[in-house]
C-alpha positions as CSV (number, residue, x, y, z in Angstrom):
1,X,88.8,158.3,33.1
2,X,85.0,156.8,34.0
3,X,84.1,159.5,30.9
4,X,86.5,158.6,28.6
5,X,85.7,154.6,28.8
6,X,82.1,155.1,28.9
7,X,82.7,157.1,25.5
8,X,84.9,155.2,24.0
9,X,82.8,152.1,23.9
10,X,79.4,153.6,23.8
11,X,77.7,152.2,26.6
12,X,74.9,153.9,28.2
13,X,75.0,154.7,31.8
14,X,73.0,156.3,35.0
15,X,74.2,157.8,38.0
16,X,73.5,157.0,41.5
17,X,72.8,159.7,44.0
18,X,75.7,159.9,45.3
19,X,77.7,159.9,42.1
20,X,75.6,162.7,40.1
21,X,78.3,164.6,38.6
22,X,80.9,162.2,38.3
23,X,80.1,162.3,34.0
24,X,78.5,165.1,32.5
25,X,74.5,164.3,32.6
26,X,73.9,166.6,29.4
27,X,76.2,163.4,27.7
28,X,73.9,161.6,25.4
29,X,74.7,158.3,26.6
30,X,72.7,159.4,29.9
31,X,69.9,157.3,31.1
32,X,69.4,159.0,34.3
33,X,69.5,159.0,38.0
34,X,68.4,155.9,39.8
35,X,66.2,157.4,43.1
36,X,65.1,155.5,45.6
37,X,62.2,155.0,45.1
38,X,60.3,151.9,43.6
39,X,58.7,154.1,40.7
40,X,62.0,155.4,39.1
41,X,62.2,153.6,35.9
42,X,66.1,152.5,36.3
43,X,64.8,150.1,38.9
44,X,62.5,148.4,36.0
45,X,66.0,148.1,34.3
46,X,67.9,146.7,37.0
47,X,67.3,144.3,40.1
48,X,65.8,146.0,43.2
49,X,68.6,145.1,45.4
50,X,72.2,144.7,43.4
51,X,74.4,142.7,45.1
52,X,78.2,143.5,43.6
53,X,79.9,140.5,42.7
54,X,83.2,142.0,42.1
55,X,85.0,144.9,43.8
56,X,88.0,147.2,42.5
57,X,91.0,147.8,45.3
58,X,93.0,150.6,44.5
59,X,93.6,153.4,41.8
60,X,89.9,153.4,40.0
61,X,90.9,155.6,37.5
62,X,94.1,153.7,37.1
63,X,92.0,150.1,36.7
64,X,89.3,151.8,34.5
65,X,92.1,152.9,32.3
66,X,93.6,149.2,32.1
67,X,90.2,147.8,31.5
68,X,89.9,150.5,28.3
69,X,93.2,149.3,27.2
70,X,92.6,146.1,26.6
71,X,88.5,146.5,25.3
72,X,88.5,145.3,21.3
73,X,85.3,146.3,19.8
74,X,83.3,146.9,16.7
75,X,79.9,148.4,16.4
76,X,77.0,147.0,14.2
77,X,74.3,149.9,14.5
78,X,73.9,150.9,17.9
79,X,75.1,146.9,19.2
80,X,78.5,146.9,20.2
81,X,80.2,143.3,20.0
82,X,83.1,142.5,22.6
């Protein structure tokens, strides 16, 4: 379901460590795996310490599916507009 949402709308993505293999990495959308270490350029991209501000109870694949559902979108180049 992660694969099909991250498709559908186009958006980039890395992986974590501990999520390598959850989407293809050979997927063209793939930025790459963020390591831990301060030198790995996903840390340039993103703060140094993420603090989630919202969390998903339940059936992931189930709430990634609803989220898909209900994403209207156009695309303008390689911009996508929500």
């Amino acid at each position: 379901m992660l694969q099909s949402f991250v498709e559908k709308i186009g958006i980039p993505f890395f992986s974590t460590q501990m999520g390598k293999g959850v989407i293809d990495e050979r997927n063209p959308l793939f930025l790459g795996t963020a390591a831990l270490s301060d030198d790995d350029f996903l840390h340039r991209a993103i703060d140094p310490v993420y603090y989630p501000q919202q969390g998903v109870i339940g059936d992931i694949a189930n709430s990634i599916w609803q989220l898909s559902e209900q994403i209207k979108y156009r695309t303008i180049g390689i911009s996508l507009f929500f």
